[in-house]
C-alpha positions in Angstrom: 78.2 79.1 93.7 78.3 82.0 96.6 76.9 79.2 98.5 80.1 77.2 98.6 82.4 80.3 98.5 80.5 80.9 101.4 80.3 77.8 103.1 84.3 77.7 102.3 85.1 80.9 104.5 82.9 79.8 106.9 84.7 76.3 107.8 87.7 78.5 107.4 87.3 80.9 109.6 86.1 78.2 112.5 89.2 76.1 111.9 91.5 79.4 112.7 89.0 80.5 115.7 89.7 76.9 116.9 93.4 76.6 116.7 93.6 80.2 118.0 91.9 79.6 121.1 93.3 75.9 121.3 96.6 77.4 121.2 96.5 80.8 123.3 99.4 80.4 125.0 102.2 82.8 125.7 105.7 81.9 123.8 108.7 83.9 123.5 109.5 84.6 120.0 113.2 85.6 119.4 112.9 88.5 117.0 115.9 90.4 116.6 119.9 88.8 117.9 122.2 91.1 120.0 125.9 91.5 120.8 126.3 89.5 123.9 124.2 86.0 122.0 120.9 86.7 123.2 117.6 87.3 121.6 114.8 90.6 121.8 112.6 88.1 122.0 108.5 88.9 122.8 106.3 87.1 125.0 103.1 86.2 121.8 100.6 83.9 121.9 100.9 80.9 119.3 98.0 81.3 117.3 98.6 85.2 116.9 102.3 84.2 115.2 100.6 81.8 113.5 98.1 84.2 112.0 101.0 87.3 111.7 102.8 84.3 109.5 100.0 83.6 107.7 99.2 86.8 107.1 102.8 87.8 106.1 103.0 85.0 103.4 99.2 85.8 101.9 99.5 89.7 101.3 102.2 89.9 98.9 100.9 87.2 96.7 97.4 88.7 97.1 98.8 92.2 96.2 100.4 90.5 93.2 97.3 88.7 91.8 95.4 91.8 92.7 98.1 93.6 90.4 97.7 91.3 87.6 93.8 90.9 87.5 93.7 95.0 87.2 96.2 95.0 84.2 94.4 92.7 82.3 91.7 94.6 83.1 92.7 97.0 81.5 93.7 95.2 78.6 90.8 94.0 77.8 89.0 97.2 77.9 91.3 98.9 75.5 91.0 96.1 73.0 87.3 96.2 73.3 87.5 99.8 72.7 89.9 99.6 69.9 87.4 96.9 68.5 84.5 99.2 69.0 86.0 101.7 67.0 87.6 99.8 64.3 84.1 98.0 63.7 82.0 101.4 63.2 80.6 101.8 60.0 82.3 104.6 58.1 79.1 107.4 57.0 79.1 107.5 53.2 77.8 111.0 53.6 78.0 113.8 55.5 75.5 115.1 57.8 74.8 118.1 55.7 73.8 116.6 52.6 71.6 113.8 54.1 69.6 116.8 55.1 66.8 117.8 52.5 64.4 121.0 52.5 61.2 120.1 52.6 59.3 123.1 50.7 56.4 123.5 53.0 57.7 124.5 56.0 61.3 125.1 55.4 62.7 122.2 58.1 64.8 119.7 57.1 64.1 115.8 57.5 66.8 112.9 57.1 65.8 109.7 55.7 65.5 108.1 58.9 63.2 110.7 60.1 60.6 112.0 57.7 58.6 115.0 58.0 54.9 114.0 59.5 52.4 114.4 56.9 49.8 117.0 57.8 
């Protein structure tokens, strides 16, 4: 599968090298209107408002889905962890009386770790 994700970006990126350098010539872009009914305009080449267009479109939805994968994220983590925690097994006894003397050396064991025999 990362080969076709691969492969994808790959075609990609030569079809916008392409039209860039197909289309590198200088066009006055009218950017801002003034008083007297002319333009600030700048002098950009086609494929760089192209890609500035692009690129102005893209971010905010990639921001947005960006956004939305992290909530869920999170979501799902705390519902795992409030999972986790509900499905623990409650301890029918303390720690303190699962703990019995042994007489010969005066340690304790637990039943799921006896004393070694000697």
């Amino acid at each position: 599968m990362k080969f076709v994700r691969t492969l994808t970006w790959i075609v990609i990126t030569a079809v916008l090298v392409s039209f860039i350098a197909m289309n590198w010539v200088k066009v006055p872009v009218n950017f801002w209107p003034l008083d007297d009914g002319n333009y600030i305009h700048f002098q950009w080449p086609v494929g760089f408002v192209a890609l500035f267009f692009f690129a102005l479109g893209v971010i905010p939805v990639w921001l947005y889905f960006r956004a939305m994968r992290w909530r869920l994220n999170r979501r799902i983590a705390s519902l795992e962890n409030t999972l986790r925690a509900s499905s623990m097994p409650a301890e029918t006894a303390p720690a303190a009386l699962a703990a019995e003397p042994t007489v010969e050396t005066g340690t304790t064991t637990t039943a799921s770790n006896p004393a070694p025999d000697a």
